[in-house]
C-alpha positions as CSV (number, residue, x, y, z in Angstrom):
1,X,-47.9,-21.2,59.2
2,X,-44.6,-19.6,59.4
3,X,-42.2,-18.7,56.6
4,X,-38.7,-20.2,57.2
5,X,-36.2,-17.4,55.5
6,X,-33.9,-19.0,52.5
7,X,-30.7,-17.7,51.4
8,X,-31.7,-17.8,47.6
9,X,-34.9,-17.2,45.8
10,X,-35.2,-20.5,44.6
11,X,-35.7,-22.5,48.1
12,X,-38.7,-21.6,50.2
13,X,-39.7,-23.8,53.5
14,X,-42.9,-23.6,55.2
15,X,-43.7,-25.5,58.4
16,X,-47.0,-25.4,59.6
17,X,-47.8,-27.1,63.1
18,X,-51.0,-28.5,63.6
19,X,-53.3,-30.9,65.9
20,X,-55.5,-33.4,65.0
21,X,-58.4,-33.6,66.6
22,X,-59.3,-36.8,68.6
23,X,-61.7,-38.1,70.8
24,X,-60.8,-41.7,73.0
25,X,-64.0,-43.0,74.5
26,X,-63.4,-45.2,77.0
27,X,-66.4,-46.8,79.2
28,X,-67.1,-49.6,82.0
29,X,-69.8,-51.8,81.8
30,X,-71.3,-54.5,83.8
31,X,-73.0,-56.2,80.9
32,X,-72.7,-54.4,77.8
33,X,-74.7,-56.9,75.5
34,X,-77.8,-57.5,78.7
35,X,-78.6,-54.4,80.8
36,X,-75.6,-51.8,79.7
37,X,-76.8,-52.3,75.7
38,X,-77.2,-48.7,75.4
39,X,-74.1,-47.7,76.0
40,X,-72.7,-50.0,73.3
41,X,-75.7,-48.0,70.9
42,X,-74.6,-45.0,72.1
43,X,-71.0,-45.4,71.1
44,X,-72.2,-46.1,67.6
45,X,-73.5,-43.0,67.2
46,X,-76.7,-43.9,65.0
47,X,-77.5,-39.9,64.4
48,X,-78.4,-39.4,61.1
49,X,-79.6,-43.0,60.0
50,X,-79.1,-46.6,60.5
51,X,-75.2,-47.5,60.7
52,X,-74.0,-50.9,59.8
53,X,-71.5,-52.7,62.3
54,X,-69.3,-55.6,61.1
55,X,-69.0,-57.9,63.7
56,X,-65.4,-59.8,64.8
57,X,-65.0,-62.6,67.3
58,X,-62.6,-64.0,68.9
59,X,-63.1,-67.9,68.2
60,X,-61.8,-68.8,71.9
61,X,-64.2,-66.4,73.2
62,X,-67.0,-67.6,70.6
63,X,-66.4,-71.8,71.7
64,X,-65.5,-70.3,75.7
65,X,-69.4,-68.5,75.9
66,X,-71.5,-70.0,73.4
67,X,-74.7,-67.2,74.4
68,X,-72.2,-64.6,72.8
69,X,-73.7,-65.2,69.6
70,X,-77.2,-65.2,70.9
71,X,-76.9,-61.7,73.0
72,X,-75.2,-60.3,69.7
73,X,-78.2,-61.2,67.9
74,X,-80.2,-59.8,70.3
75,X,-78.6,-56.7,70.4
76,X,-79.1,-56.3,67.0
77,X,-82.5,-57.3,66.8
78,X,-83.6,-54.6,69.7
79,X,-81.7,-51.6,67.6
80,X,-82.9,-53.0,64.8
81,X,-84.1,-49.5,63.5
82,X,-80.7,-47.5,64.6
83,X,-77.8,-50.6,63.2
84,X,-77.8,-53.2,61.1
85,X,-75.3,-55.8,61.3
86,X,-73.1,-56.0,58.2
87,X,-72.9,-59.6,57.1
88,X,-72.0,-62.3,59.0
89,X,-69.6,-62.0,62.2
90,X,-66.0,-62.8,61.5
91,X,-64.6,-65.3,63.4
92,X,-60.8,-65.3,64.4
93,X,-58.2,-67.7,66.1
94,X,-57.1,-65.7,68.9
95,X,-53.8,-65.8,70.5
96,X,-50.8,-64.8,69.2
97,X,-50.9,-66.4,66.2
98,X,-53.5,-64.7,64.6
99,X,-50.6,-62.2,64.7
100,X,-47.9,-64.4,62.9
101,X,-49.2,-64.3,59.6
102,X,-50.9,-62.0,57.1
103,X,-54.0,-64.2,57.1
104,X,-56.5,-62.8,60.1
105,X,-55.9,-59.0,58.6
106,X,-56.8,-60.3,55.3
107,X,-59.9,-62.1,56.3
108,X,-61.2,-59.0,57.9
109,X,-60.5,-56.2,55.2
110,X,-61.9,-59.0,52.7
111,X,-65.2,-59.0,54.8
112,X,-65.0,-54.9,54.7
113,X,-64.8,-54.7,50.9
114,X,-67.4,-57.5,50.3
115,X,-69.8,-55.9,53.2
116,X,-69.2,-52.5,51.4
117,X,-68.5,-50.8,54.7
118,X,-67.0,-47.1,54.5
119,X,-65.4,-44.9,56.7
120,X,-68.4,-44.2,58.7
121,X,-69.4,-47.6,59.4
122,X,-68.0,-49.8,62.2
123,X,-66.5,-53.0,63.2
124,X,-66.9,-54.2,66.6
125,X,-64.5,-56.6,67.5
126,X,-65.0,-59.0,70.7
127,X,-61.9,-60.5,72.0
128,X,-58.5,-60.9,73.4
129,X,-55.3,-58.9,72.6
130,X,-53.9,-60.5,69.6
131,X,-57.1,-59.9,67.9
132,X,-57.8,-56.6,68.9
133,X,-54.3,-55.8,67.3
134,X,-55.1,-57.5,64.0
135,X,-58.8,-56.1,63.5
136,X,-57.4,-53.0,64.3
137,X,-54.5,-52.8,61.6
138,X,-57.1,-54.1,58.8
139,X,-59.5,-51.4,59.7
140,X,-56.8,-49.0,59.9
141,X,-55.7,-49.6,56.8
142,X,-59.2,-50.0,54.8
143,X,-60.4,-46.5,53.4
144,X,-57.5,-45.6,55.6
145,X,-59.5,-45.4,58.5
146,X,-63.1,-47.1,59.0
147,X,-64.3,-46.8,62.7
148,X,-63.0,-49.4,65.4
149,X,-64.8,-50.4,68.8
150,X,-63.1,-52.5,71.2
151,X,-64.7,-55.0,73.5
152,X,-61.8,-56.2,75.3
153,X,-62.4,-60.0,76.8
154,X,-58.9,-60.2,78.8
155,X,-57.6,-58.4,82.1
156,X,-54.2,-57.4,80.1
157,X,-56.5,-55.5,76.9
158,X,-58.6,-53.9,79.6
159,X,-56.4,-53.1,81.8
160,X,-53.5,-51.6,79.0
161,X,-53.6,-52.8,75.6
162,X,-57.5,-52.2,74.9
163,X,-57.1,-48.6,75.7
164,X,-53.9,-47.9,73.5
165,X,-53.6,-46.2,70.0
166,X,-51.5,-49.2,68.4
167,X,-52.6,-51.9,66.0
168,X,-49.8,-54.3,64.3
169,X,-49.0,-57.7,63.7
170,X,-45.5,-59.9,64.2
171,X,-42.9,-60.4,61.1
172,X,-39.7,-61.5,60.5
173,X,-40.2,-63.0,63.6
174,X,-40.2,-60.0,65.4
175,X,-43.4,-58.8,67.8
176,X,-45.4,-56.0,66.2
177,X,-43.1,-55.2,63.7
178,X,-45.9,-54.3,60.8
179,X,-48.6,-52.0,62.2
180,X,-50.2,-48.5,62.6
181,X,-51.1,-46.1,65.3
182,X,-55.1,-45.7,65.3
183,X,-57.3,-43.9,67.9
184,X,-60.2,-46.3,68.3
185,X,-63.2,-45.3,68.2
186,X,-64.7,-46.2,71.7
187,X,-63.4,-48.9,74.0
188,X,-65.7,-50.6,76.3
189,X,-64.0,-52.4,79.5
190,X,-67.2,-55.2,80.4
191,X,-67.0,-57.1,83.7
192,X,-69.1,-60.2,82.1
193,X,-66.8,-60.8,79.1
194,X,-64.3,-61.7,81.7
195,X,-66.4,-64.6,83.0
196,X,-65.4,-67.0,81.1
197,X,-61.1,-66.1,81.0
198,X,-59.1,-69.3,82.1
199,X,-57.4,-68.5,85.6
200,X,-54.1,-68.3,83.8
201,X,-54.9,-65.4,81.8
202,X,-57.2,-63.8,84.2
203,X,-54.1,-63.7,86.9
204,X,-51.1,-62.5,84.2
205,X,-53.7,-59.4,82.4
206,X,-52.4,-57.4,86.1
207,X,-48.8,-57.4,85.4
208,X,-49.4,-54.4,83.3
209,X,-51.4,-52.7,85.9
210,X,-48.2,-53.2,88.1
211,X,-46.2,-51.5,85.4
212,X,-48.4,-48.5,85.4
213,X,-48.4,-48.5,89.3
214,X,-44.5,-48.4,89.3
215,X,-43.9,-45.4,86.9
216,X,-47.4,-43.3,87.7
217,X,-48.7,-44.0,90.6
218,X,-47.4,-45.5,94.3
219,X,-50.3,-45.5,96.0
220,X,-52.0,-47.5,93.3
221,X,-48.8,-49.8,94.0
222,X,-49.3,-50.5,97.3
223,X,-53.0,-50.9,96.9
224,X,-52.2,-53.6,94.0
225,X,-49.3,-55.0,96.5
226,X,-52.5,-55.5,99.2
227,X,-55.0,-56.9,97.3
228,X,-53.0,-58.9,95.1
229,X,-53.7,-62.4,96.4
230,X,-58.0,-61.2,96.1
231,X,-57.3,-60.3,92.5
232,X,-55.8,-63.7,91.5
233,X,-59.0,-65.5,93.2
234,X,-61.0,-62.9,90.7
235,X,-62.4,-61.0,93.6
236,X,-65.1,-58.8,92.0
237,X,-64.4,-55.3,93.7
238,X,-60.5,-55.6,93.7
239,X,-60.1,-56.7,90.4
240,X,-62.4,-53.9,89.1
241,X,-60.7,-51.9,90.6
242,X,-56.8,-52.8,89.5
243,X,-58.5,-52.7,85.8
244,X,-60.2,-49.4,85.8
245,X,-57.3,-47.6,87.6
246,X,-54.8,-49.1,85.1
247,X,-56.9,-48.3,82.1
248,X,-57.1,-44.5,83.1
249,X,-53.5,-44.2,83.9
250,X,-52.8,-45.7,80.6
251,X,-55.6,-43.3,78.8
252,X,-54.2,-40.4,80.7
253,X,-50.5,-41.2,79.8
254,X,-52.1,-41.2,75.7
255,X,-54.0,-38.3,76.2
256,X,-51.8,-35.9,78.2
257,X,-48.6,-36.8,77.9
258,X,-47.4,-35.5,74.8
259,X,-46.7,-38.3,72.4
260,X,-49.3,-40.7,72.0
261,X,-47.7,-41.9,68.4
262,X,-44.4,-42.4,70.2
263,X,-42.7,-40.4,67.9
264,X,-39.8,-39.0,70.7
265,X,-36.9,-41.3,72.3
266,X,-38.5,-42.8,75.4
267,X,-41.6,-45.2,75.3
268,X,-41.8,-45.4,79.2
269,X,-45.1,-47.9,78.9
270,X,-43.0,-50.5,77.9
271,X,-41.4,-50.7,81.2
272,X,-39.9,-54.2,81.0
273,X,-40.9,-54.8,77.5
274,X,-37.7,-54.9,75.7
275,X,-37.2,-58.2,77.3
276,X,-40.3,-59.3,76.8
277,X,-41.4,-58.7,73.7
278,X,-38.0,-60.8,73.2
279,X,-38.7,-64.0,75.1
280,X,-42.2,-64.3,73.9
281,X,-41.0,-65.6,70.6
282,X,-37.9,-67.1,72.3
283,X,-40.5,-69.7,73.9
284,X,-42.8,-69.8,70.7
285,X,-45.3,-67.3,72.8
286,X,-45.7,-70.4,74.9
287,X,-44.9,-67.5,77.4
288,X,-48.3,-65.0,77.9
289,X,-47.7,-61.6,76.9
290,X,-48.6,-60.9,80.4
291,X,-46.2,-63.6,81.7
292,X,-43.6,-62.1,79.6
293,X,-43.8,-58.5,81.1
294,X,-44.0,-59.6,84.3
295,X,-40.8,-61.5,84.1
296,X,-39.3,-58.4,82.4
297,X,-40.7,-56.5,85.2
298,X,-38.8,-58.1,87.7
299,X,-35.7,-57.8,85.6
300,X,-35.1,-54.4,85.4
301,X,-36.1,-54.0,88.8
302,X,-33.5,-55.8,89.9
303,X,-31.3,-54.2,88.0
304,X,-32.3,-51.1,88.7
305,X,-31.4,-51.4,92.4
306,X,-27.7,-52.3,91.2
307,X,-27.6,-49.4,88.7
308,X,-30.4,-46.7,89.7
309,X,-30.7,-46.8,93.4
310,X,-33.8,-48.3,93.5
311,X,-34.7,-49.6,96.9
312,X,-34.1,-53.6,97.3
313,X,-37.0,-53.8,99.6
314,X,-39.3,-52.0,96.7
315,X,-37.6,-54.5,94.4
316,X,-38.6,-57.1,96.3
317,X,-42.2,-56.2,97.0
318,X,-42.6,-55.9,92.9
319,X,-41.8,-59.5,92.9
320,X,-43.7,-60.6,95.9
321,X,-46.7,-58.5,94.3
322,X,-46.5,-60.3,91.0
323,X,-46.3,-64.0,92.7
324,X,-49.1,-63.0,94.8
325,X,-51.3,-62.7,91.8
326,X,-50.4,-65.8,90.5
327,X,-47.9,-64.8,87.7
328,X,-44.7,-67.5,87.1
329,X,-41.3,-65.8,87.3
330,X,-39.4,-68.6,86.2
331,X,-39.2,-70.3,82.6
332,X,-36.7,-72.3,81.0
333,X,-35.6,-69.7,78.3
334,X,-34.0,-67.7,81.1
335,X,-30.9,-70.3,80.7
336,X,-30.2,-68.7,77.2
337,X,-29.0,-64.8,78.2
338,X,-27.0,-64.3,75.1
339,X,-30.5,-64.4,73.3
340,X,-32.5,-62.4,76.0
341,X,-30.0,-59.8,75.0
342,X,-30.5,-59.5,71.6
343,X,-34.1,-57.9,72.2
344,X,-31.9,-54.7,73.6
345,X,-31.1,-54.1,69.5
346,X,-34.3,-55.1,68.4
347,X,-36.2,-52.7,70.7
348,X,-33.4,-49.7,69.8
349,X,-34.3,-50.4,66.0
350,X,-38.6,-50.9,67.0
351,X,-37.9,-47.3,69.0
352,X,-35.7,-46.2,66.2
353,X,-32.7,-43.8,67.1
354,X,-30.3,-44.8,70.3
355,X,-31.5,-46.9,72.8
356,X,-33.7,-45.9,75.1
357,X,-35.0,-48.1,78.6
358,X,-37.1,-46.3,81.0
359,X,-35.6,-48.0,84.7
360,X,-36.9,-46.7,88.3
361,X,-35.1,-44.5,90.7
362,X,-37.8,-45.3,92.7
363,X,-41.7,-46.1,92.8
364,X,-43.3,-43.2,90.7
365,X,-40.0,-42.2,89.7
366,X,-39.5,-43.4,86.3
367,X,-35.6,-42.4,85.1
368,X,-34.7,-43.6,80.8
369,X,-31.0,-44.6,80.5
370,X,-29.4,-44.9,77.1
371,X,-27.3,-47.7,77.9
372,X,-27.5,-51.4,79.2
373,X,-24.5,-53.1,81.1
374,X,-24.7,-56.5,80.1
375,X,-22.8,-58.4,82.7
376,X,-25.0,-56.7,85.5
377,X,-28.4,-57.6,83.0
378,X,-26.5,-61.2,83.3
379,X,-26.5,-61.5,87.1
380,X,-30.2,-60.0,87.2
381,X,-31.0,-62.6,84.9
382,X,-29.5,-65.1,87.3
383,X,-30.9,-64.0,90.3
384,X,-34.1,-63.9,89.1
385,X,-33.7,-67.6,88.3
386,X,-32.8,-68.1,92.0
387,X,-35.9,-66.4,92.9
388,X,-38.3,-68.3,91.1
389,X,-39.3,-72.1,90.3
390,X,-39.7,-72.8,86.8
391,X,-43.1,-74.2,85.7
C-alpha cells in the first residue's frame, strides 16, 4: 500500500494494487459422461464431503441426444458417494433468445435459492453459447459467485466463447449489454457432445478460430486455410485440432495478456465483432453468431488492405478459408450500410471511451485504429456483396 502525499491534513489517498487469484481449468475429453467421467469428478473437487451440482441443459441439446439424460443419471449414480445432484436439471431454450429476455437467468437463480446451493456448490451447465452466457450471469450473480462448469456442445463455445471470462445477456436490443465478467470454474471441451450439432452450426463455430489464427498465430492460419474443406465434412483429427488450438490461444490471450476483464481501450478478440454483434440483431439473429463474425471477418479484412496494408492475396485467402468451411458470406442485410454502421457507436459505448477497432497489418500482426472511414467501410461492404451469393 502506498501513501499518496496531500496538500492539506484533511485529504489522504491510499492506493493499494492487488491480484486476485484465479485458476481457469480447461480440459479435452473424448467422452466426458462414458469413459472420461473422472475428469468431470475431478473438476468438482469432492475433497471434504459430498458436493451438490445443479444441473442446466440446453433443451436443443436435451430433444437433439435423448441418452443425455440417461448418462447424466448415470454419472450421478456411479459418484453417488462424492455428488449429489441438486434437484432436478434445468432445462433451457437455447439460441439466442434465451438471451433476449430476463426469463432463462431467472429460472436458474430461482432453482439456486430453492435448491439451497451456496457458493461452494456447482452448476454444470450442458449446452450451446447463448446458454452458457445466461447460466453464467445467474450464477454470477447468486451469492455473488457460486461455482460454474462449462460443458460446451458447439464448435464456436469450444473453440472461443466456452473458454472466456464473460457471462451477459442482450437489452435494449443491443447484444450482451447486461452481464458480468466470471472466471469459470473448469471448462470441459468433449468431442461426443458435438455429435449431434447440425452441419450448419458445426461449420460456422471455426470462424472464430480463424479470428484467433489472424491476430496470434500464422501458422495456425495456414494450417486452418489447408484443412478447411476436412473441417466442414467434421473430419475427426482436423476439427480437433482447429478447436483445441483456438481454445488455448484464446485461454492464453485471458491468462497472459494483461486484461482479461477488458478494462483498457482495445478488445482485439473481437476482431470483426463490431459489425457483427450489429447485424445479428439486424437479421433477428437469423444470422449465427458464427455467421456473423465471419462476415465481419471478411469486412475488415478487406478494408484493411485499402487502409492498413494488408496483403490482398492474405485478404483473399481469409475469405476463400471461410467458404471452404462452409460459412455464407452473403445476407440480405448487407443492402442496408447506413445500419451496419451504427454498430461502430454501439461497440465505442460497449468498449466505453473512444473507439477502438483492432484491423491487420498483416497475418499475426494485429494494429487497433481509433477511427473508421465510412465511405471506404461502404465499398468493403459492397465488395463483399460481389464476392458472395446470398443464401
Amino acid at each position: 500500500m502506498r501513501l499518496v502525499p496531500a496538500e492539506t491534513a484533511s485529504q489522504r489517498a491510499y492506493d493499494a494494487e492487488f491480484a486476485v487469484p484465479c485458476v481457469h481449468r480447461l480440459r479435452f475429453t473424448h467422452d466426458v459422461l462414458g469413459d472420461d467421467a473422472g475428469v468431470l469428478l475431478e473438476c468438482l473437487h469432492p475433497t471434504e464431503s459430498r458436493v451438490r451440482v445443479l444441473v442446466c441443459v440446453d433443451a436443443g441439446v436435451a430433444e437433439s441426444d435423448p441418452s443425455l439424460r440417461v448418462r447424466l443419471d448415470a454419472f450421478f449414480d456411479r459418484f453417488c458417494e462424492r455428488v449429489e445432484q441438486a434437484g432436478s436439471i434445468v432445462t433451457i431454450d437455447g439460441g439466442e433468445a434465451c438471451k433476449n429476455s430476463g426469463i432463462a437467468v431467472e429460472g436458474v437463480l430461482k432453482a439456486i435459492n430453492e435448491n439451497d446451493l451456496d457458493r461452494r456448490n456447482y452448476v454444470l451447465v450442458i449446452g450451446g453459447g447463448a446458454v452458457l452466457d445466461a447460466v453464467g450471469y445467474a450464477t454470477a450473480v447468486a451469492h455473488r459467485g457460486v461455482r460454474l462448469v462449462r460443458l460446451p456442445t458447439t464448435t464456436l463455445a469450444q473453440d472461443d466463447s466456452g473458454v472466456g471470462v464473460k457471462n451477459a445477456i442482450n437489452v435494449f436490443g443491443k447484444k450482451n449489454w447486461q452481464g458480468t465478467f466470471a472466471v469459470p470454474w473448469a471448462v470441459i471441451n468433449d468431442e461426443t457432445l458435438l455429435k449431434t450439432l447440425p452441419d450448419r452450426d458445426y461449420r460456422n463455430g471455426f470462424s472464430e478460430a480463424v479470428k484467433v489464427a489472424l491476430l496470434k498465430d500464422a501458422e495456425f492460419f495456414d494450417e486452418l486455410c489447408q484443412n478447411a474443406s476436412r473441417i466442414a465434412h467434421r473430419d475427426p483429427e482436423a476439427s480437433r485440432r482447429a478447436i483445441e488450438q483456438s481454445a488455448l490461444l484464446h485461454l492464453r490471450h485471458i491468462t497472459e495478456g494483461g486484461d482479461p476483464f477488458e478494462a483498457l481501450e482495445a478488445r482485439p478478440l473481437d476482431f470483426g465483432h463490431w459489425s457483427a454483434h450489429r447485424l445479428e440483431p439486424m437479421t433477428n439473429f437469423e444470422l449465427r453468431h458464427g455467421e456473423a463474425v465471419a462476415i465481419g471477418l471478411a469486412l475488415d479484412c478487406l478494408y484493411s488492405v485499402q487502409t492498413q496494408g494488408f496483403d490482398p492475396g492474405d485478404s483473399d485467402r481469409v475469405i476463400r478459408c471461410l467458404q471452404d468451411l462452409g460459412i455464407p458470406l452473403g445476407h440480405p442485410a448487407l443492402e442496408r450500410e447506413d445500419e451496419i454502421l451504427v454498430g461502430l457507436e454501439e461497440f465505442r459505448q460497449h468498449l466505453g471511451g473512444r473507439l477502438t477497432i483492432t484491423l491487420l497489418r498483416g497475418v499475426g500482426d494485429p494494429v487497433e485504429v481509433h477511427e473508421i472511414d465510412a465511405a471506404v467501410m461502404r465499398q468493403c461492404i459492397r465488395d463483399l456483396r460481389q464476392r458472395s451469393v446470398s443464401p
